[in-house]
KENUNU-546926 format. One record per atom (N, C-alpha, C): x, y, z. Coordinates in steps of 0.1 Angstrom, whole numbers, padded with zeros to 4 digits, always signed. Layout:
<recs>
XYZ...
</recs>
This chain:
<recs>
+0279+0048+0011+0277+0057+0000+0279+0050-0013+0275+0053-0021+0274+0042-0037+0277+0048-0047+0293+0051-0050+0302+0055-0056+0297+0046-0074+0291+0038-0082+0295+0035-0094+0280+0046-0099+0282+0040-0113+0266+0046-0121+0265+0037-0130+0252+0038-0134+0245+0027-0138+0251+0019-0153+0260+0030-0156+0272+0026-0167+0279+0014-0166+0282+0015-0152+0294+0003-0149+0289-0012-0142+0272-0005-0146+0263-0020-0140+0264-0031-0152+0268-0028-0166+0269-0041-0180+0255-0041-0181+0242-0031-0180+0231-0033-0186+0230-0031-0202+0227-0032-0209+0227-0032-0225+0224-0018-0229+0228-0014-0240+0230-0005-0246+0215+0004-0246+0205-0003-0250+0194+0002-0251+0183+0005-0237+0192+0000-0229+0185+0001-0218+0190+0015-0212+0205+0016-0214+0211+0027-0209+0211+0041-0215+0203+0037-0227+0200+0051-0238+0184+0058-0224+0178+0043-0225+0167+0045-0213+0169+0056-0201+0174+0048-0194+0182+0059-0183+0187+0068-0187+0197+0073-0194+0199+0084-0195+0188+0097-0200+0178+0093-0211+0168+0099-0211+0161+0104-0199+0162+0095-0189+0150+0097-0179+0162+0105-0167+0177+0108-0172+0181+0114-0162+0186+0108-0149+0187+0093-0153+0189+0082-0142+0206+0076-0140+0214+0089-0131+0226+0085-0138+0237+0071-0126+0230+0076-0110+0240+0069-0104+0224+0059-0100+0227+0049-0097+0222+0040-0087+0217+0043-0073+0202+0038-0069+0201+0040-0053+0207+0027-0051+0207+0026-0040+0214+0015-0026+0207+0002-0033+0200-0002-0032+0191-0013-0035+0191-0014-0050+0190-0007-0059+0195-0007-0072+0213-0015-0071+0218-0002-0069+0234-0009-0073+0235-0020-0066+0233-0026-0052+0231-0045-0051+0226-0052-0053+0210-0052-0059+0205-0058-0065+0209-0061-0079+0211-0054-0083+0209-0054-0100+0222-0067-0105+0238-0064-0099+0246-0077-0103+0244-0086-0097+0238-0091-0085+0234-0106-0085+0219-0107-0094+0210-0102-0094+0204-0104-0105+0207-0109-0117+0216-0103-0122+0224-0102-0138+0232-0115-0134+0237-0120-0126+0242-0133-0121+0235-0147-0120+0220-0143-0117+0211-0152-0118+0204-0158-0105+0211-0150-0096+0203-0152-0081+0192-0152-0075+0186-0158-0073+0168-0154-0063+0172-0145-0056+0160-0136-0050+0167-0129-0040+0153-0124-0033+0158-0122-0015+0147-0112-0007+0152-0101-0004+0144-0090-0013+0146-0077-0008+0136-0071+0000+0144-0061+0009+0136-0056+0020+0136-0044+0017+0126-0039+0015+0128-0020+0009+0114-0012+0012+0120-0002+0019+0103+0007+0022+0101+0016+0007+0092+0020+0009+0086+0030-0007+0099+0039-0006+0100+0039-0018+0111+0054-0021+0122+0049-0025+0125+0037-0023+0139+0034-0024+0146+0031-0039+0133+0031-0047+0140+0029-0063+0138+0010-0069+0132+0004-0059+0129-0010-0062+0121-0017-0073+0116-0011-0076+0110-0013-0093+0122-0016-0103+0126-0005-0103+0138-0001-0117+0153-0015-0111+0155-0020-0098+0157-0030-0093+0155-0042-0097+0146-0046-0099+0142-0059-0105+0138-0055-0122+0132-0044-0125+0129-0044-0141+0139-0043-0148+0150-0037-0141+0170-0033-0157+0170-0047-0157+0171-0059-0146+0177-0074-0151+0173-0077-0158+0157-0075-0153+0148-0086-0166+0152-0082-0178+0143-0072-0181+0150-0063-0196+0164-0069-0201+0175-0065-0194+0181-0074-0199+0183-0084-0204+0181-0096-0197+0183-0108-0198+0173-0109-0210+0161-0106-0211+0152-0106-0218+0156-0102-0229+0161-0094-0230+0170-0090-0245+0182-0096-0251+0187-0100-0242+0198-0112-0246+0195-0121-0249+0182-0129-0244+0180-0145-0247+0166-0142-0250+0166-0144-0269+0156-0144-0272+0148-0158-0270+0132-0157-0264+0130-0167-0263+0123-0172-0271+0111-0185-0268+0101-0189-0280+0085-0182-0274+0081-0173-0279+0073-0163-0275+0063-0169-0281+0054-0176-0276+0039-0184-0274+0034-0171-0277+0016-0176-0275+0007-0164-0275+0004-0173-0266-0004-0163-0254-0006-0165-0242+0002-0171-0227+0016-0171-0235+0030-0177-0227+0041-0165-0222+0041-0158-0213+0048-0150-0210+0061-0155-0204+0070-0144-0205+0086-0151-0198+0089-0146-0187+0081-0138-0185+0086-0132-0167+0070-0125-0165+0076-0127-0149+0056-0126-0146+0059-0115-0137+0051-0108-0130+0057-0095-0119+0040-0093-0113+0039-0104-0101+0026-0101-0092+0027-0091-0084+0019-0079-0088+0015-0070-0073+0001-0071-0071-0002-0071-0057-0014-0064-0050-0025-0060-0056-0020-0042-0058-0034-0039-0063-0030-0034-0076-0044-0030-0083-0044-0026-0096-0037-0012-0100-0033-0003-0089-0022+0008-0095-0011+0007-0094-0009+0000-0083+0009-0006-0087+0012-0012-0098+0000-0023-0099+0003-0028-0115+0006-0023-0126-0004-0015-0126-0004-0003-0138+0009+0006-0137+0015+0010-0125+0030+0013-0125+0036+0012-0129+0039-0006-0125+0049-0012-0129+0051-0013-0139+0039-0011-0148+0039-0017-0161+0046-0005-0172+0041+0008-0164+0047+0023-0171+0069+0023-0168+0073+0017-0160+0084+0017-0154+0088+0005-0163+0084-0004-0167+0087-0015-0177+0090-0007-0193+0077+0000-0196+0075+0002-0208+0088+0013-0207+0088+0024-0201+0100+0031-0202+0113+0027-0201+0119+0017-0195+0130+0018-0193+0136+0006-0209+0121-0004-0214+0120-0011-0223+0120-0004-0236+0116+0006-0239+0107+0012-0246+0121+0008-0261+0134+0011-0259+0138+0004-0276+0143-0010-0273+0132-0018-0267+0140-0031-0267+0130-0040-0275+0122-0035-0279+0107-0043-0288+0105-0053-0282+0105-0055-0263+0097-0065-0255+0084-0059-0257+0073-0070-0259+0061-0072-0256+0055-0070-0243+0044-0063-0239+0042-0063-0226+0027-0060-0221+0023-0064-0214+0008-0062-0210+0007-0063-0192-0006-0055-0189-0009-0056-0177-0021-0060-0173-0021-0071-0169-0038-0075-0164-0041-0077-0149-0052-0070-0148-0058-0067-0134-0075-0069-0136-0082-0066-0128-0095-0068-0129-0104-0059-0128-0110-0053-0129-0123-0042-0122-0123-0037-0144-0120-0039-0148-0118-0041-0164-0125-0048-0175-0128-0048-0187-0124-0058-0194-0119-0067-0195-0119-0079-0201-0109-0087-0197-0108-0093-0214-0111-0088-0224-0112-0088-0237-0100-0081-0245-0094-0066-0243-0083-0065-0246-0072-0074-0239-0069-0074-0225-0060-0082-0221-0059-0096-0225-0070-0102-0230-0071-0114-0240-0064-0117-0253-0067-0104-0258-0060-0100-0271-0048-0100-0268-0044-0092-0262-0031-0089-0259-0022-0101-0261-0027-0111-0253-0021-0123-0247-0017-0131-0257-0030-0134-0267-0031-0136-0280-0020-0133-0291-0016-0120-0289-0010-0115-0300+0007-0119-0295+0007-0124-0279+0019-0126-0276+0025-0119-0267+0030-0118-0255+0039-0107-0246+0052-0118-0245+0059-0107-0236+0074-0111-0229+0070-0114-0212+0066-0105-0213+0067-0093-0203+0053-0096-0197+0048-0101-0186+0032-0096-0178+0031-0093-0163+0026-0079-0164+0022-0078-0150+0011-0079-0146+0005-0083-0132-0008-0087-0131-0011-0088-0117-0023-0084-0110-0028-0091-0098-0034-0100-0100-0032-0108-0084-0037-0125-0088-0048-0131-0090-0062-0122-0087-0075-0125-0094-0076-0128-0107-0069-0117-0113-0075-0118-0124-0067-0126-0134-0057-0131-0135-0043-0139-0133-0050-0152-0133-0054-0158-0122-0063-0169-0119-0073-0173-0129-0080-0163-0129-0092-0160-0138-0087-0164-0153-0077-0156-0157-0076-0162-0167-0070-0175-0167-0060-0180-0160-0052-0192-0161-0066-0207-0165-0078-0202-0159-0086-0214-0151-0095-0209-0169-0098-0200-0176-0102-0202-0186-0093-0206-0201-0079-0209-0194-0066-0213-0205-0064-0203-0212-0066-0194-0213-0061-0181-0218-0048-0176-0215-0043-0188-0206-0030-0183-0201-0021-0190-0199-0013-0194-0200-0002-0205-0197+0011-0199-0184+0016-0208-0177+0023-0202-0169+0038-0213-0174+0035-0217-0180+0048-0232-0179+0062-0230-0186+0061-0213-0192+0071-0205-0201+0081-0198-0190+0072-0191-0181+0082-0181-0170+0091-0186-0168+0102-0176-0172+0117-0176-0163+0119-0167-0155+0111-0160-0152+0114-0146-0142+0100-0145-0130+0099-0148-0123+0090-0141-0112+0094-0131-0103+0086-0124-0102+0087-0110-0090+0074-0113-0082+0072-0111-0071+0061-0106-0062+0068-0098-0055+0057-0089-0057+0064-0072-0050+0052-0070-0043+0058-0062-0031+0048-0062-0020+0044-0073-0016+0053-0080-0010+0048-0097-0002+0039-0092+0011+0040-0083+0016+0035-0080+0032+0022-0077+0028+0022-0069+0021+0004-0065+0014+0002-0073+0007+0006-0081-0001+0001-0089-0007-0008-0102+0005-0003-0104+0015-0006-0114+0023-0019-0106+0032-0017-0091+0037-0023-0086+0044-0035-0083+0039-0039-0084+0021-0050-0083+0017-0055-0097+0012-0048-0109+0018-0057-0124+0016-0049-0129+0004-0041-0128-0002-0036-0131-0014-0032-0146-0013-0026-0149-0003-0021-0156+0002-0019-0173-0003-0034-0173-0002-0042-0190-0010-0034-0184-0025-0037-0174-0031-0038-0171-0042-0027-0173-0052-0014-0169-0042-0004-0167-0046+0005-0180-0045+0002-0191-0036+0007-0203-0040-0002-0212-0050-0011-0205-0054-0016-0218-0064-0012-0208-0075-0003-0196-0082+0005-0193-0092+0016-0193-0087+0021-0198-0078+0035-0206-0077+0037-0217-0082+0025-0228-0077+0022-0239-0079+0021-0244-0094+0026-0236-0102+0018-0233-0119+0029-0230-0129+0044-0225-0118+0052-0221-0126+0063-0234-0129+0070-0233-0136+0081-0240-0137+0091-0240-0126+0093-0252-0124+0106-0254-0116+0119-0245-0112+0120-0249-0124+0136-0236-0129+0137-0226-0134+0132-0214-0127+0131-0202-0127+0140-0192-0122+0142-0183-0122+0148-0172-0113+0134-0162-0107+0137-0163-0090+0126-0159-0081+0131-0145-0073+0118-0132-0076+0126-0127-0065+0111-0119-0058+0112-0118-0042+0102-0120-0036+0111-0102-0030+0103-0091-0029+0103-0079-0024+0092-0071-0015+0098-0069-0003+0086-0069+0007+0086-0052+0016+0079-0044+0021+0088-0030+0029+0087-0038+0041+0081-0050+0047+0086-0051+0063+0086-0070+0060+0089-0080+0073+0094-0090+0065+0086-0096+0081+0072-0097+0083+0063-0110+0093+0071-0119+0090+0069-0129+0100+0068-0141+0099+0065-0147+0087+0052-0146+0084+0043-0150+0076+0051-0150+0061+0054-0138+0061+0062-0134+0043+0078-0143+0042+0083-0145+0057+0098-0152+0058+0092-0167+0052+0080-0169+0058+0073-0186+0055+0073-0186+0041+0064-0178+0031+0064-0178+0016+0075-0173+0012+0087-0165+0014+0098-0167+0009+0105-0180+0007+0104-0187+0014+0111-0201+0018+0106-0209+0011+0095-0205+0009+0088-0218-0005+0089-0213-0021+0090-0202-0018+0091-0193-0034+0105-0190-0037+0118-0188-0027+0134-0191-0035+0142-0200-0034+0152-0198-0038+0164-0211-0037+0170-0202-0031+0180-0208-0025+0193-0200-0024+0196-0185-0021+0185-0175-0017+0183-0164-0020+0193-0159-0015+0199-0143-0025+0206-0134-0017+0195-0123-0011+0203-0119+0004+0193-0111+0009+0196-0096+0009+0189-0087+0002+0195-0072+0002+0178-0068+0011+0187-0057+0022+0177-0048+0025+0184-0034+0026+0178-0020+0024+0181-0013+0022+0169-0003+0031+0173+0008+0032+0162+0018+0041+0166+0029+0026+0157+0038+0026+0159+0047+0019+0170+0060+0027+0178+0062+0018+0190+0077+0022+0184+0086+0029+0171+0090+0027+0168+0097+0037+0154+0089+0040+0147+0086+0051+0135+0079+0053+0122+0089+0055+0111+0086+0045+0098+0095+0052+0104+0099+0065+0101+0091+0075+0105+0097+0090+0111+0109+0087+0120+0105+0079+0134+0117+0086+0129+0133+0079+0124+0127+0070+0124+0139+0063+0114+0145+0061+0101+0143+0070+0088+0145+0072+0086+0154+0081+0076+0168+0078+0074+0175+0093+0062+0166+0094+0056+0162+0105+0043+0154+0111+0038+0157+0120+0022+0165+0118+0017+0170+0128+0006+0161+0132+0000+0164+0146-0011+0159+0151-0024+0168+0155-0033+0167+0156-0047+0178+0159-0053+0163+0168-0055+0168+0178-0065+0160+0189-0081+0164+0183-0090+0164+0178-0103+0172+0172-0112+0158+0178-0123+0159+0181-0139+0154+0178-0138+0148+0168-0146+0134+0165-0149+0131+0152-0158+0144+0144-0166+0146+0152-0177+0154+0145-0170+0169+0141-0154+0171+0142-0151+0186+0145-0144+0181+0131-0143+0174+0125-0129+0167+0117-0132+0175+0098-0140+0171+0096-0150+0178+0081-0145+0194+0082-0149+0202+0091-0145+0219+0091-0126+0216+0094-0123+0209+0098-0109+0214+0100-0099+0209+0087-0107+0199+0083-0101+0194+0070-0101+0208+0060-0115+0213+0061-0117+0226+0052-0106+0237+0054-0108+0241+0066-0098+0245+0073-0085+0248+0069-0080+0235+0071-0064+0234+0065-0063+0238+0053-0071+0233+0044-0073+0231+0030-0071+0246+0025-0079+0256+0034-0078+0267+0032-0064+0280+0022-0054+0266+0028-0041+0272+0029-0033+0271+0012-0037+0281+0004-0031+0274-0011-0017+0269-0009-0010+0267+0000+0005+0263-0002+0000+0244-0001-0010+0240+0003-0015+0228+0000-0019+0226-0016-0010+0223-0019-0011+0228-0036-0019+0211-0044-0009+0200-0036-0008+0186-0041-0013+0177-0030-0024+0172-0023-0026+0166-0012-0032+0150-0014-0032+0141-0001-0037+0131-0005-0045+0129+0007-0057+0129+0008-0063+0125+0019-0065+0111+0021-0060+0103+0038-0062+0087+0038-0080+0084+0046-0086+0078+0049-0096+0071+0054-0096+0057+0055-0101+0052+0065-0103+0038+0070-0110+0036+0061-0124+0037+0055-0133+0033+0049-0135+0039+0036-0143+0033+0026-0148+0033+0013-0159+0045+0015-0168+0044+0020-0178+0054+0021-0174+0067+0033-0164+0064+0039-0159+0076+0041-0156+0084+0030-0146+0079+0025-0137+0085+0016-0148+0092+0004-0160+0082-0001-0169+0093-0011-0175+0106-0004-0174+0103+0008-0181+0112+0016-0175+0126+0019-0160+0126+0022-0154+0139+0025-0150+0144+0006-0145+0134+0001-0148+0140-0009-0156+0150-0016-0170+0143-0013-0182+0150-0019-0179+0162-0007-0180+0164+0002-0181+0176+0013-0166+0188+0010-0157+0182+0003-0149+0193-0006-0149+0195-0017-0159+0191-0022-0167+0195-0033-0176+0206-0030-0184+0204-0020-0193+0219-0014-0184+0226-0012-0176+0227-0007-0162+0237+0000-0155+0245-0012-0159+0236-0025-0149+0247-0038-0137+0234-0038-0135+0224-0036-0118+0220-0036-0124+0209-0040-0115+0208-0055-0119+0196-0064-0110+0185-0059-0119+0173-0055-0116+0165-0050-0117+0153-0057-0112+0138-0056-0116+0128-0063-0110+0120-0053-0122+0102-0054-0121+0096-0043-0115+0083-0052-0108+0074-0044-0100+0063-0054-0103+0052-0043-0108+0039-0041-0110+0030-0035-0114+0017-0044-0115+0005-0035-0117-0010-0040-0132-0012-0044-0141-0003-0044-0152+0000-0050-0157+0003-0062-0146+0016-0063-0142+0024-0080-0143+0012-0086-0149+0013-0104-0140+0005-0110-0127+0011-0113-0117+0001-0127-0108+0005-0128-0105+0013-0133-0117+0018-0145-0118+0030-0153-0114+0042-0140-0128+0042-0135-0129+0056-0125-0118+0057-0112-0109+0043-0109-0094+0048-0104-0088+0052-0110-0085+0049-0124-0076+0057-0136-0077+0070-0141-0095+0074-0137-0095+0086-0140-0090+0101-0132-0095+0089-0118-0093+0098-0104-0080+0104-0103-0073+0089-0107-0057+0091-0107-0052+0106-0114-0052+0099-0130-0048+0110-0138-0058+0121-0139-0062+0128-0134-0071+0139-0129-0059+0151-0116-0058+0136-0107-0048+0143-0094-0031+0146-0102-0031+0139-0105-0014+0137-0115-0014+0149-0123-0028+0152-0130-0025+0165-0140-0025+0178-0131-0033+0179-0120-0030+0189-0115-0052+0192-0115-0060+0185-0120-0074+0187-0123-0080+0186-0109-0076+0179-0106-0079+0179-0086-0067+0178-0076-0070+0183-0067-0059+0190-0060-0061+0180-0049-0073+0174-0045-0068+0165-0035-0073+0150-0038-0066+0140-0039-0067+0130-0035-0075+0122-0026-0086+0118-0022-0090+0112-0011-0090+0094-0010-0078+0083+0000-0082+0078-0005-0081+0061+0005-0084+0054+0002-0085+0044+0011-0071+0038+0014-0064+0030+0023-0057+0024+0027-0052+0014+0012-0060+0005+0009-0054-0003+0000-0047+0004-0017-0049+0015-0014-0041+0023-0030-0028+0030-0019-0031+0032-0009-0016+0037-0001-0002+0035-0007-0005+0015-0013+0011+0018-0019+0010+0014-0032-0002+0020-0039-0002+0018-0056+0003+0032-0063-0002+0043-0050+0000+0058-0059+0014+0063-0054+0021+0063-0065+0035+0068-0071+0031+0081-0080+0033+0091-0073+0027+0107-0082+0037+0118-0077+0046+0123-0085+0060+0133-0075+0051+0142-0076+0054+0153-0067+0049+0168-0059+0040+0168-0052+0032+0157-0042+0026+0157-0032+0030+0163-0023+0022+0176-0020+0029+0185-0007+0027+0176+0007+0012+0176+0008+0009+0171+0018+0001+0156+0017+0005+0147+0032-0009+0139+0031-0016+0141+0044-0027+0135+0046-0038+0143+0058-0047+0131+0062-0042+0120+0075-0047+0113+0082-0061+0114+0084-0069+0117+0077-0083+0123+0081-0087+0111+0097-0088+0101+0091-0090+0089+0100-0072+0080+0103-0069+0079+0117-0054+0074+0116-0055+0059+0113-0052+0047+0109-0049+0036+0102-0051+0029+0119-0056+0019+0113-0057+0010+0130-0045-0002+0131-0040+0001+0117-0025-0008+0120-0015+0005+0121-0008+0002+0125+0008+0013+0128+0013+0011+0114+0019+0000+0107+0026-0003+0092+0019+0011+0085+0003+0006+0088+0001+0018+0077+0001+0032+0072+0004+0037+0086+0008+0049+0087+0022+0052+0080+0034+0046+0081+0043+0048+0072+0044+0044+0056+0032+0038+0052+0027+0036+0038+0023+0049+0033+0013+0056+0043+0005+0064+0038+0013+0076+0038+0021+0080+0049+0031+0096+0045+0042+0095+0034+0039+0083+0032+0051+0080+0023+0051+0082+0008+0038+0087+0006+0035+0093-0005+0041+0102-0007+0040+0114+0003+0050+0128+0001+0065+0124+0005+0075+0136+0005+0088+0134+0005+0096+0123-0004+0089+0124-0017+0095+0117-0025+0110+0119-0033+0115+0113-0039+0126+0113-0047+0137+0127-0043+0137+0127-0026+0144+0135-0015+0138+0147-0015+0123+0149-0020+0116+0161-0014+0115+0161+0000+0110+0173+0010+0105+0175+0016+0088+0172+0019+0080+0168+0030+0067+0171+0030+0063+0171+0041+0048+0174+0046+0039+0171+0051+0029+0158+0055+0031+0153+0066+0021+0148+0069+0012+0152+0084+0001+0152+0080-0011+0162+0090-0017+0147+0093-0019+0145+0109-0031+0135+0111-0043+0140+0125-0057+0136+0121-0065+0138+0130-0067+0128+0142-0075+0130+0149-0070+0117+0158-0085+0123+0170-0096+0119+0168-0106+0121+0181-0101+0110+0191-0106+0114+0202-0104+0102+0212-0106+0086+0210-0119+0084+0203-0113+0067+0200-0101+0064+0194-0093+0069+0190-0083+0065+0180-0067+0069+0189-0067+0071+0198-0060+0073+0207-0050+0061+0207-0056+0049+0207-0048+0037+0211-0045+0038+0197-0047+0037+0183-0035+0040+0174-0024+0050+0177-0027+0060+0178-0019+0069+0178-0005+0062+0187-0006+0058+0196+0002+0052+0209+0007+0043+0197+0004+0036+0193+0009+0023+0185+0016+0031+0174+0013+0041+0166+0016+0048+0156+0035+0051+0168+0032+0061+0175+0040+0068+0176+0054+0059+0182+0050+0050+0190+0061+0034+0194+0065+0027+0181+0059+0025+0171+0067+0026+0158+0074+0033+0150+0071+0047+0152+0083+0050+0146+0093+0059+0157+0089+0056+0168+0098+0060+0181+0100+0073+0181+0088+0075+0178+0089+0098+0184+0076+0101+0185+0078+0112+0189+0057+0120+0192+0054+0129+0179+0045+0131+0176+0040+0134+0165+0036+0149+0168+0041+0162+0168+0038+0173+0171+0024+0177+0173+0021+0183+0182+0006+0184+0183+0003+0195+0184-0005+0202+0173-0009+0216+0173-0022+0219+0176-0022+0231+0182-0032+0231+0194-0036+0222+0207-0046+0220+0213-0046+0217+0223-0042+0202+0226-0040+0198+0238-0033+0186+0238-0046+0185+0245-0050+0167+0241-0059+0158+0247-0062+0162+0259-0072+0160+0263-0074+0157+0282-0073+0147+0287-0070+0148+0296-0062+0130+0303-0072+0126+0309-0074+0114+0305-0085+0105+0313-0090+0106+0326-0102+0110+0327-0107+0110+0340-0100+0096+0351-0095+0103+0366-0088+0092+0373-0100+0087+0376-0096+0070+0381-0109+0064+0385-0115+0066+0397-0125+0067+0399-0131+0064+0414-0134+0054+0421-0128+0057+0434-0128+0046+0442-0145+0043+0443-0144+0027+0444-0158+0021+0450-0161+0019+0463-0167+0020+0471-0168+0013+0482-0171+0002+0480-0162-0008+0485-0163-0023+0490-0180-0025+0490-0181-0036+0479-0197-0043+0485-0203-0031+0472-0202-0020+0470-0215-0014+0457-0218-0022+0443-0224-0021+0437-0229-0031+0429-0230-0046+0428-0223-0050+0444-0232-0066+0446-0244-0062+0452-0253-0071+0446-0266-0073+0449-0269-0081+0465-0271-0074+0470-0272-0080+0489-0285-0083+0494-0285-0095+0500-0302-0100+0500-0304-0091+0513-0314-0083+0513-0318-0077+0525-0331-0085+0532-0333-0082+0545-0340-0095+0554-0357-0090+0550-0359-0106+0545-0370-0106+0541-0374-0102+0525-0362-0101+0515-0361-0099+0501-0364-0115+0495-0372-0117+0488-0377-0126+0484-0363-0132+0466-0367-0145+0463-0357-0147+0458-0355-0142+0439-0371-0141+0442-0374-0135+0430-0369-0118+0424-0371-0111+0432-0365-0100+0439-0354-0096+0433-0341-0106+0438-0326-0103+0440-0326-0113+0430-0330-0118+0417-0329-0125+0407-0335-0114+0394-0347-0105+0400-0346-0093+0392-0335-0081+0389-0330-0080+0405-0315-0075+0407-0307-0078+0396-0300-0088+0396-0290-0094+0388-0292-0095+0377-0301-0092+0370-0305-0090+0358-0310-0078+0352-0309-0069+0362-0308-0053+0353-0296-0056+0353-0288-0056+0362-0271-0055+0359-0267-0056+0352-0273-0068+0342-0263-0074+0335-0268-0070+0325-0280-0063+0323-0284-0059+0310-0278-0049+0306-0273-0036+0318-0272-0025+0316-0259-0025+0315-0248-0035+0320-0237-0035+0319-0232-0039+0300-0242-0053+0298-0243-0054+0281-0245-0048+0277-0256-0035+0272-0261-0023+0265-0249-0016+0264-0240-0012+0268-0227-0003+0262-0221-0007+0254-0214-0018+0254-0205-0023+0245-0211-0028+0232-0222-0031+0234-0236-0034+0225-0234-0020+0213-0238-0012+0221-0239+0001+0215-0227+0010+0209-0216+0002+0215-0205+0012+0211-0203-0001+0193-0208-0014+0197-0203-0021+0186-0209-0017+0170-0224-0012+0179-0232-0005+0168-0228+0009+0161-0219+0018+0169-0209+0030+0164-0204+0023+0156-0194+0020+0158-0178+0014+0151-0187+0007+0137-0197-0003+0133-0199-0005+0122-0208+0009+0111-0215+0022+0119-0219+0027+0112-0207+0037+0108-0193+0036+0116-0181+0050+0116-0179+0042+0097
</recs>
């Protein structure tokens, strides 16, 4: 239990006028340990699923420190850098900087790509403290000198696991490879591969390690249902639900980009203003999509896997697995929208029979069954026995060789044609 408040953390005066504005009075878990070895000067790996308050985590130190030690503020030389993923975390992050900054007259900008890249030019120009950025476009500038990295005293990469799981990977050691020696590093991840233990090791010193679960976890605090349905049954049942005005705030997930335009547009015929947000959109029309669902202008969200952990939006009643995630991780990304800041929610998933072997993998990760409303699946047809010897091809007397060489080659054609065919589903789903 984490008895101090954020009073007795020695953050500066102006930060704490911050907080209190925003009503921020005790510390989460991962806040109150993070924040004094930070303020001490320590690298650090934190382990934290969504919810837990990890932004405000790494942003009170910098701020700080950043406010204490004025530095020599280049134009195009930033002093702390904070890589995420994708472009709405960025833009997050950057709203969670500016507020809790807002009377400390730090400079600050956010660059990402699907954009302009002419104000963020400016920007840079005129000078920041402060940058947050994904690493395309980061790169992009660095390789047209627009950008200098040789000033940073602060790095963050947030979201190491997605950062890696979306290829970042090359990306993010050649802006390691860029920064100064003597820095303060801190690398924040919700699950900790192999893979991300390997790039921690090259990106801290000395790290202290905080992991933290959130007080109460999506899991816990999630009702989570399941519907066994047809693909083809999935569109009416989505309507269906939808039906229900106590679905007031929803976020629909999809595997794919052109899904996602697609049920969209189809609750759009239905009357339910919908808006779709994916790595397609530019960045305008994710910003729009966004602040559209945030005002309350559309009521459902539809939206692909890679914004799962960009959108930070409180009073999501529900979210609705339209298609379930063919990784297990993702599924606790995606309900983890709702039940925020100790709400209560909803999460609904569909599940036709191909998707079955997720579901299995879904439910072994978070080690429970997923309530199933209405009918439960049908259980696989048992197999039937063969008789010994059916489908070898058997030379019968006086079968020529040409024959039983025609044999063997329907077989094999007809046995290829399925998997053929099913490979041709799966790229048009």
């Amino acid at each position: 239990m984490n008895n101090i408040s954020f009073s007795e953390l020695g953050l500066a005066d102006p930060i704490q006028h911050a907080l209190t504005a925003r009503n921020h009075v005790i510390p989460t878990p991962i806040q109150a340990r993070a924040i004094p070895e930070l303020l001490a000067g320590r690298d650090m790996l934190g382990i934290a699923q969504t919810g837990t308050g990890k932004t405000a985590a790494f942003a009170l130190p910098i701020l700080h420190q950043l406010s204490r030690k004025r530095g020599n503020n280049r134009p195009g030389s930033p002093r702390a850098l904070i890589l995420a993923p994708t472009r709405e975390l960025a833009i997050q992050i950057g709203d969670e900087f500016r507020a809790y900054g807002k009377h400390l007259h730090l400079r600050q900008t956010v660059i990402v790509g699907g954009v302009s890249q002419k104000p963020q030019v400016d920007a840079l120009r005129r000078g920041v403290e402060i940058l947050i950025a994904t690493p395309g476009r980061l790169l992009d500038l660095v390789g047209q000198r627009r950008l200098g990295l040789e000033a940073v005293e602060f790095f963050v990469l947030d979201e190491g696991d997605r950062m890696l799981d979306m290829g970042f990977v090359r990306d993010v050691r050649k802006i390691v490879s860029a920064l100064p020696k003597t820095r303060q590093s801190l690398l924040f991840s919700a699950t900790m591969p192999s893979e991300v233990a390997r790039l921690s090791g090259e990106i801290l010193t000395d790290p202290v390690r905080v992991e933290v679960t959130p007080q109460a976890t999506p899991i816990e605090r999630l009702e989570q249902k399941i519907y066994h349905v047809d693909a083809a049954g999935k569109r009416a049942l989505l309507a269906s639900i939808l039906s229900d005005p106590a679905l007031s705030r929803v976020i629909v997930f999809t595997r794919t980009k052109h899904r996602a335009n697609r049920v969209a547009d189809h609750l759009g015929k239905f009357g339910v203003a919908a808006e779709a947000i994916h790595g397609n959109k530019s960045q305008g029309a994710r910003q729009r999509a966004l602040n559209q669902f945030r005002a309350g202008d559309a009521r459902v969200l539809v939206a692909t896997d890679i914004a799962a952990r960009g959108i930070d939006i409180d009073g999501v009643t529900h979210v609705i697995n339209y298609e379930l995630p063919n990784e297990s991780e993702s599924y606790i990304h995606r309900i983890g929208r709702t039940a925020r800041a100790g709400a209560g929610g909803v999460a609904i998933s569909f599940c036709d029979p191909s998707e079955r072997a997720y579901l299995s993998g879904i439910e072994r990760l978070i080690q429970r069954r997923l309530t199933v409303v209405g009918e439960e699946p049908a259980a696989a047809a048992p197999a039937v026995a063969v008789p010994d010897g059916w489908g070898k091809a058997k030379k019968a007397r006086g079968e020529s060789w040409r024959k039983r060489r025609r044999s063997h080659a329907t077989v094999e054609i007809a046995n290829d044609h399925r998997p053929n065919r099913a490979r041709r589903r799966r790229r048009a789903a």
